[in-house]
N, C-alpha and C positions, 0 to 999 in steps of 0.2 A: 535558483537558476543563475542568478545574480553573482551568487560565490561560486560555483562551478566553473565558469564560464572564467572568471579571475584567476581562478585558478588553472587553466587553460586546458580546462575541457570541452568538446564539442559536444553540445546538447541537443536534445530532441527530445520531445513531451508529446504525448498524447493526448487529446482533450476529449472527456468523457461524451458520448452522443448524450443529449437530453430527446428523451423516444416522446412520442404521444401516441396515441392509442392503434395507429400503423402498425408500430413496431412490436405488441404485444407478443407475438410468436418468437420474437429474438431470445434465446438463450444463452449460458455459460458461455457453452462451446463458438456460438457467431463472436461475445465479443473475448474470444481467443485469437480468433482468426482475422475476424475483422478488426480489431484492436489491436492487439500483439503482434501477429504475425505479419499484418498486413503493415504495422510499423515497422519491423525489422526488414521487410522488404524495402519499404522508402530509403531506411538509412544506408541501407545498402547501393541503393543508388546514387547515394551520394557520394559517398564513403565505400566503397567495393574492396578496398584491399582489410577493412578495418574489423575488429574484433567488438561487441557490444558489452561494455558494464549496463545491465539493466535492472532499472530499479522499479519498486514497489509498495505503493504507500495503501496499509488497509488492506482493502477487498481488492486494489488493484497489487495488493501484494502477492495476496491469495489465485489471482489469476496470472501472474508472473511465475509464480510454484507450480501450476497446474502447465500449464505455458513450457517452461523449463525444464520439467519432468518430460512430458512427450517428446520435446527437442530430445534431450536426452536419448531415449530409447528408439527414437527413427533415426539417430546417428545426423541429427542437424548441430552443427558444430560454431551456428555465428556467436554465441554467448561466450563474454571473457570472466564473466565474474556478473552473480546476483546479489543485491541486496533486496532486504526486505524490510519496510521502516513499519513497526508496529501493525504486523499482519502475521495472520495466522494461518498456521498446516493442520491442527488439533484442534478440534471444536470441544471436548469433553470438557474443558476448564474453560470454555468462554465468557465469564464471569457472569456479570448481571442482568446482562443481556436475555441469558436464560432464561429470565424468570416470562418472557414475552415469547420464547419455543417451546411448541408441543403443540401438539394435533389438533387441539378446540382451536387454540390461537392461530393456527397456519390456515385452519378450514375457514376461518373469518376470511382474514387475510385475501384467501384464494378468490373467494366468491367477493370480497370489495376492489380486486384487481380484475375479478374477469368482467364487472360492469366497464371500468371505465380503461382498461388494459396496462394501467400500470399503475405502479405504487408511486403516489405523490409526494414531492420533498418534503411537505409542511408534514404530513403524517411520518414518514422515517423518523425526520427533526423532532418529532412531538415524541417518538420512542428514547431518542437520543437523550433527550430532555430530562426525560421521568426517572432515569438513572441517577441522574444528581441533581434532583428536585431543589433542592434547598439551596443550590448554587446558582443553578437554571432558570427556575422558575420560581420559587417563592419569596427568594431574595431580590431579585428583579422586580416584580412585584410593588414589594413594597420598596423599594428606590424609587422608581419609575409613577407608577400608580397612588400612591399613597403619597410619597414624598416630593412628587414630581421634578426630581432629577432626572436627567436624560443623559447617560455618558457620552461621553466624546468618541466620535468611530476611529477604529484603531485599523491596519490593516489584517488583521487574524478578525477581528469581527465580520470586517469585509468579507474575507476569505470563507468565515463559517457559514456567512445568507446566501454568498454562491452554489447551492447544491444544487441537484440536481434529482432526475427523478430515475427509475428503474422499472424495464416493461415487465409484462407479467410471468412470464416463462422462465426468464433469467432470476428475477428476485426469487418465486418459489422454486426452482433448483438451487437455488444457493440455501435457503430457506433449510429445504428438506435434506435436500444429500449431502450439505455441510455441515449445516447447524447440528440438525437432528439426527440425522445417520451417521455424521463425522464418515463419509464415504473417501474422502481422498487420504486419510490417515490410514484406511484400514483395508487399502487398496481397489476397493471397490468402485472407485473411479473412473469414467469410461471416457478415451479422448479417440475419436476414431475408430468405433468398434471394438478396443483394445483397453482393459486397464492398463492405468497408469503408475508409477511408482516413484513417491520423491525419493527413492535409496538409488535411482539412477540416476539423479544429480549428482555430475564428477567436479564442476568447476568449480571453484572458490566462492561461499556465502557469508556476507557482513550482515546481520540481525541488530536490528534493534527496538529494545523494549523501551518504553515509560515507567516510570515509578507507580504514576500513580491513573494507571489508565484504566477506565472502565468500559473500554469498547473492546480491545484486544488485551487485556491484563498480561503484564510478561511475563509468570508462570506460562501461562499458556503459549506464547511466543519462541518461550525458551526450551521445550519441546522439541524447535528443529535440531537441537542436538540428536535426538531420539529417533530422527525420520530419517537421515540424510548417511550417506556415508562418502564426508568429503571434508573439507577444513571449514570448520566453520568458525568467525570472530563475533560473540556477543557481546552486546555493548546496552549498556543499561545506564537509564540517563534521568536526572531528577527531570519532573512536571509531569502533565499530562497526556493525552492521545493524541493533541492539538500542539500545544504551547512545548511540551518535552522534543517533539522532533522539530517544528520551527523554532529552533532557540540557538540564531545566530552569533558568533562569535562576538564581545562586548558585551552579549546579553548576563547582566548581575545574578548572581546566587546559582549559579549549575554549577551542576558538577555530574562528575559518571563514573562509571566503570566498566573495564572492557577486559575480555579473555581469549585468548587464540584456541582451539582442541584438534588434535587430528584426527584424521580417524584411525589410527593406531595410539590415542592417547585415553586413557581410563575417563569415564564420563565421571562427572564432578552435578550434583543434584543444584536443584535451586539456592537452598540454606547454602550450603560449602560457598559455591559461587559467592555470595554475597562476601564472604568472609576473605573469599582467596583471590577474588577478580582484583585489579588495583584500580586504585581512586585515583580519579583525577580531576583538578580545577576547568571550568569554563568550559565552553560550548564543545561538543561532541564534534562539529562539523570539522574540523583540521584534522582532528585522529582519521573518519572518514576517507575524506582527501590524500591523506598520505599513503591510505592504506589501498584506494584507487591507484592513487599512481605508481605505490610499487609494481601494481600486475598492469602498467602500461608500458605501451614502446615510448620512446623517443618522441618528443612534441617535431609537431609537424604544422604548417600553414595550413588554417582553417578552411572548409570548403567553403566556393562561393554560391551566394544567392543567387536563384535564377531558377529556369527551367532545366530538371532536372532527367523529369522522362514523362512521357505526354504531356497530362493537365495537371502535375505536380509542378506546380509557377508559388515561387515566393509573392505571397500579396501583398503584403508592406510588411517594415521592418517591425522587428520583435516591439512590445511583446502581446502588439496587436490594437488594432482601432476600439477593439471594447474595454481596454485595458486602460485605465486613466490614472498616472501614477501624478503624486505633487514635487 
């Protein structure tokens, strides 16, 4: 937000709800509405003459897709351009993840969400985990445990114990009609009694994969070429699901590669890509940035803080009283 803002764009973030057992009936579709939609209303009040770059990290990448596709097709026109930062349209190839989807595991799942109405952080984290065992948890371990070293907290470690939790309705819908059905790929989708269609995304899509990520692997990311019929810029970037998309400008050893396609231009597979995208030194985020601000207007004076329309009142200044930077 940090470099956005530097680079003198007007930002807006969403902060995930953390449900407790309330909110179990919350589904997909509420935090579409309640989340997305009801965000692109706020910004709108502030900003009313302005066009939205809106972005998407993960699963909220995936409900930005889902989001942006219905825009699409009910002719809502506030979106200037999506990114989506290692999230997925294609569940078929969602890597290793898999190995914890299919029916026994969701029917667990169901019945240990519908005791206590949502799936709990330390249990997702504990899925999270098992994927790179020997990174996550066994090496830690014996650092910690055995060797009793204790690392120093970084702010990405900060960032990873922040999670959060997911109520019942919405994790098993994403669960089953993502994971498992890959329902939004294959149009079967339903957003207001209506399937939905990402090939009715017309605005401009900036994608980016990890090298080396095991939550949304970018085979699988790289796909919205496949889905979309619109320009899409994919940008593949060393590290991983985590550290590949936080990896600020200064940050040593990145490097990437990015491609422009239209949709009049012949699809080019994963391998080719690799071969034909061009490389480049240091952090991803300026290519980003520049590629924002060609689809922007004219910088303009920042809106002010303040009451904006009812009980939308600034509380204090960014980037918040729970937020304690050094």
């Amino acid at each position: 937000m940090r470099y956005l803002t530097g680079q003198g764009f007007t930002v807006f973030m969403i902060s995930w709800k953390n449900p407790g057992p309330e909110d179990r009936d919350l589904g997909l579709d509420d935090y579409r509405t309640l989340g997305v939609m009801a965000a692109l209303d706020a910004v709108g009040a502030v900003v009313p003459e302005g066009k939205v770059h809106a972005v998407g990290y993960c699963i909220g990448g995936t409900l930005l897709s889902i989001a942006a596709a219905a825009m699409a097709r009910d002719g809502d026109d506030r979106l200037a351009s999506v990114t989506l930062l290692a999230a997925q349209t294609d569940f078929t190839e969602a890597g290793e993840l898999m190995l914890f989807i299919n029916e026994s595991q969701l029917a667990f799942l169901d019945d240990l969400m519908w005791e206590q109405g949502f799936l709990d952080a330390r249990q997702m984290a504990g899925a999270f985990e098992m994927l790179r065992s020997n990174d996550l948890v066994w090496s830690r371990m014996i650092r910690e445990y055995l060797m009793g070293e204790r690392p120093s907290m970084t702010d990405l470690m900060a960032w990873n114990a922040d999670s959060t939790r997911l109520p019942y309705r919405m994790h098993s819908e994403y669960l089953r009609g993502l994971f498992l059905n890959n329902d939004l790929a294959e149009g079967r989708f339903v957003v207001a009694n209506r399937p939905i269609a990402l090939t009715d995304i017309r605005v401009p899509v900036f994608a980016v994969g990890t090298e080396r990520d095991h939550v949304a692997p970018w085979r699988s990311t790289y796909k919205i070429h496949l889905q979309t019929d619109t320009t899409v810029t994919y940008l593949l970037t060393s590290g991983g699901h985590n550290a590949g998309i936080v990896s600020e400008p200064g940050h040593p050893n990145r490097t990437y590669r990015v491609m422009t396609r239209g949709p009049n231009d012949r699809y080019i597979d994963p391998d080719n890509y690799l071969t034909e995208a061009q490389r480049k030194e240091g952090s991803w985020w300026p290519e980003w940035a520049a590629w924002l601000a060609g689809k922007s207007g004219a910088p303009v004076k920042p809106p002010p803080l303040g009451s904006v329309r009812g009980d939308d009142r600034a509380i204090c200044d960014a980037p918040g009283t729970y937020v304690h930077l050094e």
